[in-house]
N, C-alpha and C positions, 0 to 999 in steps of 0.2 A: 447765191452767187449771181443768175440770171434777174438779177432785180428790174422791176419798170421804172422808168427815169417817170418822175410826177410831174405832169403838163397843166401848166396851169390854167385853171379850169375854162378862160375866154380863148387861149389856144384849143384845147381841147373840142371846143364849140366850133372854134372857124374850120378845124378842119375836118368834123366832120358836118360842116354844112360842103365843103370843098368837096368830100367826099360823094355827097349828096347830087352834087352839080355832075362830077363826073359820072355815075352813075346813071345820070339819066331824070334822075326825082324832079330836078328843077333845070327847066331847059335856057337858053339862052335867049336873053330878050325880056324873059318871065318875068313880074315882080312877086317875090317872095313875102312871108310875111312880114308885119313891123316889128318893135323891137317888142314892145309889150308881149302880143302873142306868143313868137321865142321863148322871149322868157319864161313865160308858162309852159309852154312843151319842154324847155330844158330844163327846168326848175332852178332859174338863176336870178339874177337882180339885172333890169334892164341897163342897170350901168355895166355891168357882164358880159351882155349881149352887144355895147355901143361897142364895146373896146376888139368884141372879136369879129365886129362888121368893118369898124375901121381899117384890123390888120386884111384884110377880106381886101378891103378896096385899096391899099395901099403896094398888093401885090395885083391889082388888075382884075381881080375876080370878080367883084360887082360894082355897080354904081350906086351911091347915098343921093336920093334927090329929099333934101328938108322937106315934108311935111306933103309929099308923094310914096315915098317906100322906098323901098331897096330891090335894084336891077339885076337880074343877073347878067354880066358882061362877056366873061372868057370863058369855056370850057376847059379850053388850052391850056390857061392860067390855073384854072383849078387843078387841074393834073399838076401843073408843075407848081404849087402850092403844096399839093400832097407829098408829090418826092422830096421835094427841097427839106421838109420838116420830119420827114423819116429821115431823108441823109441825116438832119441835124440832132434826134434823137439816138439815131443808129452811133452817132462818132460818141456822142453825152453815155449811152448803156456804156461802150468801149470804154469808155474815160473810168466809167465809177464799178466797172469790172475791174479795169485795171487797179484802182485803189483799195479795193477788195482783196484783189490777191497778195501787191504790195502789206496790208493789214497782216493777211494771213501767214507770209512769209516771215514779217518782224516776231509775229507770235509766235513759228516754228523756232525761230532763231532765238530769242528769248527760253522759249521750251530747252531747247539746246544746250546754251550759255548752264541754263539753271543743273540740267543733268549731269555735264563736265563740272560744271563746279562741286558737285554731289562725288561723282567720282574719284574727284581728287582731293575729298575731304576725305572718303572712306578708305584712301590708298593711302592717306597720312597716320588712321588711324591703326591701321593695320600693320603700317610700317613699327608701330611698338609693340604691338602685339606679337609677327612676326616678321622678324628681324631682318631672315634672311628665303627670298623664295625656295621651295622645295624645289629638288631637281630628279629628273630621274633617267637612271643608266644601266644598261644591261651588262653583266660579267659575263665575255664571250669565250667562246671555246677555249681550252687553250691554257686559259687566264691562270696567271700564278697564283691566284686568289684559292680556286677552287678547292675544297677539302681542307681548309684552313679558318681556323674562328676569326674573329674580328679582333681579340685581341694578341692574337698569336701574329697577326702581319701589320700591328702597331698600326691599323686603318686613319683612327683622328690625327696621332702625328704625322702618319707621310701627307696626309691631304687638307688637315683641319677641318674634314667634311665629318658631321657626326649624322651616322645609320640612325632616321628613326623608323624604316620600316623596312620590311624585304616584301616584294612581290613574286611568289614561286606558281607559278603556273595559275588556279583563279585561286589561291588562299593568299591570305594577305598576315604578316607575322608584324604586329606593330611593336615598335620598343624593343627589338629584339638584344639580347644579355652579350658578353663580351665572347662568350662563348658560342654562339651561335657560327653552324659553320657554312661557308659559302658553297652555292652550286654552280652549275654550270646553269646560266639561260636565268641567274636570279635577277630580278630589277629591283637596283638597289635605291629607295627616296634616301635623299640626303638633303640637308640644310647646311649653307657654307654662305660663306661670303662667294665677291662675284665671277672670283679667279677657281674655286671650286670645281666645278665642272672640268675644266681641261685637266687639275692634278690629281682627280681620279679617274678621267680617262686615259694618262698617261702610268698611272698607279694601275691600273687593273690591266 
């Protein structure tokens, strides 16, 4: 994420000879080395080294005299050589951060898209499989239900919900037969279409 923005390598050189300046290494007034030399201590091609004396002198920092050396001019300038090219690196990291996160958000969102669409492949498939979601409802006090089998209060015709499980306290009765008889505090699973639910909570 925090990546280095890659300076090219004659930038690289000018500023830190800039560096250098203000620091103290090379004073004002000084002639520095020529280009050859540089180039050796940097290990670059003096065409390398023209190109990062030129920006050098184009911001003030030294003077080029042909076939004398290179001056050093501003100190001042060198500082403000150095800021200038961090601001301009600083806003470049921002930018290619920014593209980074951008990247990583279309990937999130992608990831996304792909999982929803998963979901509601698996909810279509399910939908043949079962038909109608399970529901579940507790027979409360009271309830005319109670002491009474399932088919003795014609349960699938007043509701068209069909019992396939009771839950009685932690046992669980799967499938239970026509006979099976209701308690008090049973939670009944049922499968019904969507209106289900209210006509056997109005039924029990």
């Amino acid at each position: 994420m925090n990546e280095e923005i890659e300076k090219p390598m004659y930038q690289q050189i000018a500023l830190d000879i800039a560096r250098r300046i203000v620091e103290g290494e090379f004073s004002e007034g000084t002639k520095i080395h020529g280009r050859s030399t540089l180039a050796g201590e940097y290990n670059v091609s003096p065409e390398t080294i023209r190109r990062a004396l030129i920006l050098l002198k184009d911001m003030g920092v030294v003077e080029i005299y042909h076939g004398s050396g290179v001056v050093i001019k501003s100190k001042k300038d060198a500082f403000r050589f150095v800021e200038k090219f961090k601001d301009i690196y600083s806003i470049a990291q921002l930018k290619n951060n920014l593209s980074s996160l951008i990247e990583e958000r279309n990937n999130l969102e992608r990831q996304m898209d792909n999982i929803i669409n998963k979901i509601i492949d698996y909810s279509d498939r399910l939908r043949h499989v079962i038909p109608y979601n399970p529901i579940e409802i507790e027979i409360p006090k009271g309830s005319k239900l109670v002491g009474k089998s399932i088919s003795e209060v014609k349960f699938w015709q007043e509701t068209g919900g069909t019992i396939i499980g009771i839950r009685r306290g932690n046992k669980l009765i799967l499938s239970p037969g026509p006979y099976a008889e209701f308690k008090e505090k049973d939670v009944l699973i049922i499968v019904g279409d969507e209106l289900v639910f209210e006509r056997v909570k109005n039924f029990i």
